[in-house]
C-alpha positions, 0 to 999 in steps of 0.5 A: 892203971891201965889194962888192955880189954881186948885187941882189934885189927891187931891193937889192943884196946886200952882201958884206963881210970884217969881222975876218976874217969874212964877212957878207952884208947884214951878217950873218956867214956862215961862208965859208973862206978869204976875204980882201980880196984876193979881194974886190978881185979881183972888184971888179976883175973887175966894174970892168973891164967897160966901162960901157953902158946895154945890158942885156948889160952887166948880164948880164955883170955878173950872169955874173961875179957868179955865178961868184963866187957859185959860189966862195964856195959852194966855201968855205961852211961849214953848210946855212945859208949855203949856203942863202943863197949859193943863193937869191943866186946862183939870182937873179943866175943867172935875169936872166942867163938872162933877158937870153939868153931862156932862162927860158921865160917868153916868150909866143913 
């Protein structure tokens, strides 16, 4: 299964267990105790939220995607991986933080 976790420079990032193993825009990162059950959770998660051109529905999408980004951290193995799942998450955080004003990029 694959699920997108978040989306950088106008590409999603791709999430994917293969044989057991993760890997990130198809590179294996080293993340414990993953399965496809939990893959399918947070695609669950995702597909529950009810569509709308508004941009609160990204936002919330983005929420979920960072809560799940912050329990792949919990699992990540090595400074390099975690490195990534960082630079990840700190992007889906700022559009979320973004959409709530909160970024002080506001000229306001």
């Amino acid at each position: 299964m694959k699920v997108c976790i978040a989306y950088m420079h106008g590409k999603p990032v791709m999430l994917e267990l293969r044989d057991d193993i993760a890997h990130i825009d198809d590179e294996p990162q080293p993340i414990k105790n993953l399965s496809n059950e939990t893959l399918q959770a947070f695609s669950d998660s995702i597909s529950a939220i009810p569509y709308s051109a508004d941009p609160g529905y990204d936002a919330l999408v983005n929420a979920k995607r960072a809560a799940f980004i912050v329990d792949l951290l919990a699992k990540a193995v090595g400074d390099d991986c975690v490195s990534k799942l960082t630079h990840i998450l700190d992007h889906v955080h700022y559009d979320v933080m973004e959409y709530l004003g909160e970024t002080g990029d506001n000229d306001a």
